[in-house]
C-alpha positions in Angstrom: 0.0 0.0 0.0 1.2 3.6 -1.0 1.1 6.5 2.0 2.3 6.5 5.8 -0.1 5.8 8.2 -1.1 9.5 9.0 -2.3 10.5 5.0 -5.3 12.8 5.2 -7.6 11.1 2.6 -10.5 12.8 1.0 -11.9 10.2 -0.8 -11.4 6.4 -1.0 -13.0 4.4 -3.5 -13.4 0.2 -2.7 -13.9 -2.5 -5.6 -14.9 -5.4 -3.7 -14.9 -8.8 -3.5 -15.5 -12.2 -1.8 -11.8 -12.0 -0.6 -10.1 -9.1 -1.7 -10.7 -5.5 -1.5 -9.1 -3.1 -3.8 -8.4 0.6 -2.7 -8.1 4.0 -4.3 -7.7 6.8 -2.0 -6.8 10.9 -2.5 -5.9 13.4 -0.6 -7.7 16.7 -0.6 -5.5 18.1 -3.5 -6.9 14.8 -5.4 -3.6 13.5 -5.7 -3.5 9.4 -5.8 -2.1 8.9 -2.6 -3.6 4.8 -1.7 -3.9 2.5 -4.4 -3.5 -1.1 -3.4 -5.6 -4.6 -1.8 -6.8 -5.3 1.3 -7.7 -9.2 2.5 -11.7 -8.5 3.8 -10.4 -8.8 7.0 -8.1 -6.2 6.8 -10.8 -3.8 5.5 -12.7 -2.8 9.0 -10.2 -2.4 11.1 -8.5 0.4 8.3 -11.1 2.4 8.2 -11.6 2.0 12.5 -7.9 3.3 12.8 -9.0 6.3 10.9 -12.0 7.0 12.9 -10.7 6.3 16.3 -7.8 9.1 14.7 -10.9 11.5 13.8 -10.4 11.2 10.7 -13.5 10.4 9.2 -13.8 10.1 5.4 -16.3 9.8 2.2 -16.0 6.3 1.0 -17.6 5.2 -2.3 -18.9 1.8 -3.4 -20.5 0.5 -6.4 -23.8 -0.2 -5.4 -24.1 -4.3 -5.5 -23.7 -7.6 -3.5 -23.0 -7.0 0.1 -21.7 -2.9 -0.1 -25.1 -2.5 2.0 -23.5 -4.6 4.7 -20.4 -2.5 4.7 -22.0 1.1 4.2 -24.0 -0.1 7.3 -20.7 -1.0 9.0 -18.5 2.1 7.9 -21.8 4.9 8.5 -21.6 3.1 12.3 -18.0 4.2 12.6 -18.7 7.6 11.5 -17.6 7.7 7.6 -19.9 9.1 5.0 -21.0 6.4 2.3 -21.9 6.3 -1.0 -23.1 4.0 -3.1 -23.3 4.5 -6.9 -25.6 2.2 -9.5 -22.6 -0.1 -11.7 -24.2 1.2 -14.4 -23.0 4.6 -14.3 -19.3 3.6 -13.2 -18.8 1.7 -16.2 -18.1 4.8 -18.7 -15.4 5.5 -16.6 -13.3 2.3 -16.7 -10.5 2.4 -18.5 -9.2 0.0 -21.2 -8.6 -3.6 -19.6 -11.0 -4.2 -16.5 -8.9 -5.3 -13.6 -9.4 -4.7 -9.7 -7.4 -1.8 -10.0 -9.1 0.0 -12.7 -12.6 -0.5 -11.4 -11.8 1.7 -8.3 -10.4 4.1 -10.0 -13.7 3.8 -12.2 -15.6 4.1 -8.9 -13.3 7.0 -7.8 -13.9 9.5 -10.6 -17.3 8.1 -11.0 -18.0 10.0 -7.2 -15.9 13.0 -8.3 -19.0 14.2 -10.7 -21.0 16.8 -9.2 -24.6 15.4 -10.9 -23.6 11.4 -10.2 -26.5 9.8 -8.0 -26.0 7.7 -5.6 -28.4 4.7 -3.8 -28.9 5.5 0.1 -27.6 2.7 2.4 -30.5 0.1 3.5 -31.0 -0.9 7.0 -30.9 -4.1 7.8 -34.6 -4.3 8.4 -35.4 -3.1 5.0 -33.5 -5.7 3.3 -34.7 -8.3 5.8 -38.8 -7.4 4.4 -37.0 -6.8 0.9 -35.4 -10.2 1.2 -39.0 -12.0 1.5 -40.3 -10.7 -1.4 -37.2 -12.2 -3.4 -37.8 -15.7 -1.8 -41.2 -15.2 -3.2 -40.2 -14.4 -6.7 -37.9 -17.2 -6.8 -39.6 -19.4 -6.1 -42.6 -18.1 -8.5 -39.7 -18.7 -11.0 -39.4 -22.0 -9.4 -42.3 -23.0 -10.3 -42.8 -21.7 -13.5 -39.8 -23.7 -14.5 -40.7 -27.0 -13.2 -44.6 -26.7 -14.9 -42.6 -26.1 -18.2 -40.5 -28.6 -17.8 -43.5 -31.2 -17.0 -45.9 -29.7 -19.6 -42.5 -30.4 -21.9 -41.8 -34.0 -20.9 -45.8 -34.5 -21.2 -45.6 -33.5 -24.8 -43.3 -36.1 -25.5 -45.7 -38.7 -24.8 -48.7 -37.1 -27.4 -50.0 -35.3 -23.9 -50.6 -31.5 -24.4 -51.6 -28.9 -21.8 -52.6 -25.2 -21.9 -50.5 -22.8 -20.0 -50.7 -21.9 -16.4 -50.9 -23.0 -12.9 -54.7 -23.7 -12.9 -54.2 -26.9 -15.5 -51.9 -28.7 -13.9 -53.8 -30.8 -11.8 -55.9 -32.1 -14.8 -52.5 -32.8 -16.7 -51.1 -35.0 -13.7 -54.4 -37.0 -13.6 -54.4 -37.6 -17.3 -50.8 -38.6 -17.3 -51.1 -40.6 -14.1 -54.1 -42.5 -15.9 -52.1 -43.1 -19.5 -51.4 -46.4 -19.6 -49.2 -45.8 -22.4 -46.8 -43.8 -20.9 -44.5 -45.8 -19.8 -44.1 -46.1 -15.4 -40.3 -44.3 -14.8 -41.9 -41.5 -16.7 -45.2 -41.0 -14.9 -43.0 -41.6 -11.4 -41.0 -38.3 -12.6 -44.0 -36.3 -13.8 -45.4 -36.9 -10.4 -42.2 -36.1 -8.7 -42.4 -32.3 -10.9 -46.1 -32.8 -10.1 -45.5 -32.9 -6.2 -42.4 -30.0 -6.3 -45.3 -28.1 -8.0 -47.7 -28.5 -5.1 -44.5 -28.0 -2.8 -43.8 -24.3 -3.9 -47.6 -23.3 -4.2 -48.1 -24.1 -0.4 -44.8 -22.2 0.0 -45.6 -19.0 -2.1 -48.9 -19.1 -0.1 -47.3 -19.0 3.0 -45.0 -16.0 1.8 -47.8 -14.1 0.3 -49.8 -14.6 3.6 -46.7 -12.7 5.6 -46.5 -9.8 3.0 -49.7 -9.4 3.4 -49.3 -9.1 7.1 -46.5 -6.3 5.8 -48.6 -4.8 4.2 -51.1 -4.3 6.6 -48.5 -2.8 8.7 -46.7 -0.3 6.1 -48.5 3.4 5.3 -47.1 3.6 2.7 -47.7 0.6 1.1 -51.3 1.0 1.8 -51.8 4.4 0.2 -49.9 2.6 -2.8 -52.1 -0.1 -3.4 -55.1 2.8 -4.1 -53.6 3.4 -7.3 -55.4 1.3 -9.8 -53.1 -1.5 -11.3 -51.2 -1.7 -8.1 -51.8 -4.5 -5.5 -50.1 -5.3 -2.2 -47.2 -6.3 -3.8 -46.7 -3.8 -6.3 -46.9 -1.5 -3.3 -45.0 -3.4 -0.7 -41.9 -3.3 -3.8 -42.2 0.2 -4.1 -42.4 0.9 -0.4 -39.6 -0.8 0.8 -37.3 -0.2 -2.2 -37.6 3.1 -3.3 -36.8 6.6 -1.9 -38.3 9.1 -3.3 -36.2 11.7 -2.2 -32.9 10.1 -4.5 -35.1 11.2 -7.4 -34.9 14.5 -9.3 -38.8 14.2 -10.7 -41.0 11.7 -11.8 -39.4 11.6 -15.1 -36.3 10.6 -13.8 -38.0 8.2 -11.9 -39.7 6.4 -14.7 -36.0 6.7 -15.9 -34.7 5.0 -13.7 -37.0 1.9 -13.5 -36.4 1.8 -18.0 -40.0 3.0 -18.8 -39.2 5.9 -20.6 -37.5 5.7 -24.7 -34.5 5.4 -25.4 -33.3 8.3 -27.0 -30.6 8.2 -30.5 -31.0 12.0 -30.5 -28.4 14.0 -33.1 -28.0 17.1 -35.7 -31.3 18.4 -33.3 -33.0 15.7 -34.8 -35.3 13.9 -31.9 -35.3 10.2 -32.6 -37.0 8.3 -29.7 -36.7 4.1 -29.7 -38.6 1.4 -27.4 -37.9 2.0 -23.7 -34.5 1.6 -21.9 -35.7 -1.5 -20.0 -32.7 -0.1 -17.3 -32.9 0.1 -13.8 -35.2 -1.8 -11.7 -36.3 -4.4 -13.7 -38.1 -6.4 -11.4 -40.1 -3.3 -9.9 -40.6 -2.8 -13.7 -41.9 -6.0 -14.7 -44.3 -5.8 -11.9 -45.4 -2.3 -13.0 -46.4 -3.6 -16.7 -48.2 -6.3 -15.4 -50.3 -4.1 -13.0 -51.1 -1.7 -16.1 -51.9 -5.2 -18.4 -54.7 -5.8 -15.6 -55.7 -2.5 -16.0 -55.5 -2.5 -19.8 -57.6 -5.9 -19.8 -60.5 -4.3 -17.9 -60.7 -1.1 -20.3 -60.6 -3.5 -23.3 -63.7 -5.0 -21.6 -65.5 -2.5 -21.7 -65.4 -0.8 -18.0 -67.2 2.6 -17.1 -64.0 3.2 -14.6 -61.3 3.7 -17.7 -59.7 6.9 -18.2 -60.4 8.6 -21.3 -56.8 8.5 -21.9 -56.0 5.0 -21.5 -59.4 4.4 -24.2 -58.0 6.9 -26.9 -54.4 5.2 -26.0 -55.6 1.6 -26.8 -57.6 3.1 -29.7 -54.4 3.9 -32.0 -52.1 1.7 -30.1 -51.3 -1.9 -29.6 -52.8 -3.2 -26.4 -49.1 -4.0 -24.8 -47.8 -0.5 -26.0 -50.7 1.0 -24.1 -49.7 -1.4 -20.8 -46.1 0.0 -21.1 -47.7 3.6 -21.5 -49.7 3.3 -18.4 -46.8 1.7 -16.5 -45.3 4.5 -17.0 -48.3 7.0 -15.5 -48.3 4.2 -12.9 -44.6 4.9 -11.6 -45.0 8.5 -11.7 -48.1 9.0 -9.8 -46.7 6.8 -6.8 -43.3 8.9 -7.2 -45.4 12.1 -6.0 -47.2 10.6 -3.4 -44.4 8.8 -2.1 -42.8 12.6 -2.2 -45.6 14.5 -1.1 -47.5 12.0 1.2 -50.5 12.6 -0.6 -53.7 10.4 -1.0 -53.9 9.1 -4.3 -56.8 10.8 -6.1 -58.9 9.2 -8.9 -59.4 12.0 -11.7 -61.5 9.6 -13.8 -65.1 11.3 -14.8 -68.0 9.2 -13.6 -71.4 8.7 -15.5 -73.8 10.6 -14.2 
């Protein structure tokens, strides 16, 4: 490691690692005074012999696996954290990505006056966070093993239509085929079972968020919005601030609803959306507005007169992503404001 013990940092940028921690460190001039690897043990007790010296520091992550854990630890001792999205560090990597070029990446990254940054969680918020991604795993779970049996069934001249509510019709037919032959019906019943396995555990997990739920404000006001349920709303609760955000443009931004732009010679040229971001909090968004969209093509008196013109020159999908969009940006403001979510839809007299 460059510079004695007593080097006033300003900033110190970490790449990290499952075993070794890279550092890049300046002094208030900017000057590259620490560049070098720590072993993760090393790491803490670094930073604690510059606190317990008063000599408290901004420190800069990239904003993945684990840097919640040690902006948790580091804020405790007294440093000032920051944690920026990988996505806007990689610009600033230089040729070959190595250890050593990623913090420096990190380093100038944090030196921009407009970067943003992701506040630190608590631990409790990626606890409640952490039950929601048990839940969509295992949703994934299960969509992959009713593929994979609705797959081995075709091989054997039995077809099925898609979704969870056929499969107990497909088992009985292939457990009373005669012409399959057995080792194949016992693994279709083994999928069969692992499916019945992960529903009871999904219903278990949507049972407790709905206890969160009940318990979050936020979340509650949320799920007035039309398209968003308890989930939807516990998501957007729990992982979003909506202080980081500039507007409601920028959040929409940020979650990848908004086009992508190929802009030049003051020629606007706008593409499909950015699909950046938060993709799950996205994916959930679209599928809230496809509910929505689903009830307007039916006919309901509720609709907007927006979303009816949308879907009458548009494709119903487009129109999904469209409202998405409306979605995220009406629970940006109330998540800023703290206001009640009010419906300006005209009702028939």
């Amino acid at each position: 490691m460059k510079g004695p013990p007593t080097m006033e940092y300003k900033r110190i940028a970490i790449d990290t690692s499952k075993a070794v921690f890279t550092l890049h460190g300046v002094d208030k001039n900017d000057r590259l005074v620490l560049r070098g690897d720590r072993r993760r043990n090393q790491v803490l007790p670094f930073f604690k012999k510059l606190a317990d010296e008063k000599r408290h520091i901004e420190v800069v992550m990239e904003a993945c696996g684990a840097t919640h854990h040690w902006g948790r630890e580091l804020q405790a001792m007294g440093h000032t954290v920051k944690l920026i999205p990988p996505q806007y560090v990689k610009p600033f990597v230089k040729r070959g990505k190595n250890d050593r070029n990623d913090a420096a990446a990190i380093y100038e990254a944090a030196s921009r006056p407009d970067m943003s940054y992701v506040p630190v969680k608590s631990a409790d918020q990626q606890a409640s966070l952490m039950v929601l991604k048990t839940r969509e795993l295992f949703v994934k779970m299960r969509t992959q093993t009713i593929n994979a049996l609705r797959g081995h069934a075709s091989e054997f001249g039995v077809v099925a239509g898609k979704g969870t509510g056929k499969v107990t019709a497909l088992l009985k037919r292939l457990s009373e085929d005669q012409a399959i032959p057995p080792p194949a019906r016992q693994m279709m019943a083994v999928l069969g079972q692992e499916v019945s396995d992960l529903d009871s555990k999904i219903a278990q997990l949507d049972s407790q968020l709905k206890a969160m739920h009940k318990t979050n404000a936020m979340s509650q006001a949320l799920e007035a919005i039309p398209g968003v349920g308890p989930v939807i709303a516990l998501t957007l609760a729990l992982s979003v601030n909506a202080e980081q955000f500039q507007s409601s443009r920028h959040f929409a931004a940020w979650l990848g609803l908004t086009p992508q732009e190929h802009s030049s010679g003051g020629k606007q040229r706008l593409g499909g959306i950015s699909r950046a971001g938060h993709e799950r909090l996205r994916q959930l968004l679209v599928v809230g507005a496809m509910s929505v969209v689903r009830q307007a093509a039916a006919g309901s008196k509720k609709t907007s007169p927006w979303l009816l013109a949308l879907l009458n020159r548009r494709p119903r999908k487009v129109a999904a992503v469209a409202l998405a969009n409306k979605i995220a940006r009406i629970a940006w403001a109330m998540m800023r404001t703290g206001e009640a979510y009010r419906d300006a839809t005209p009702r028939a007299a």
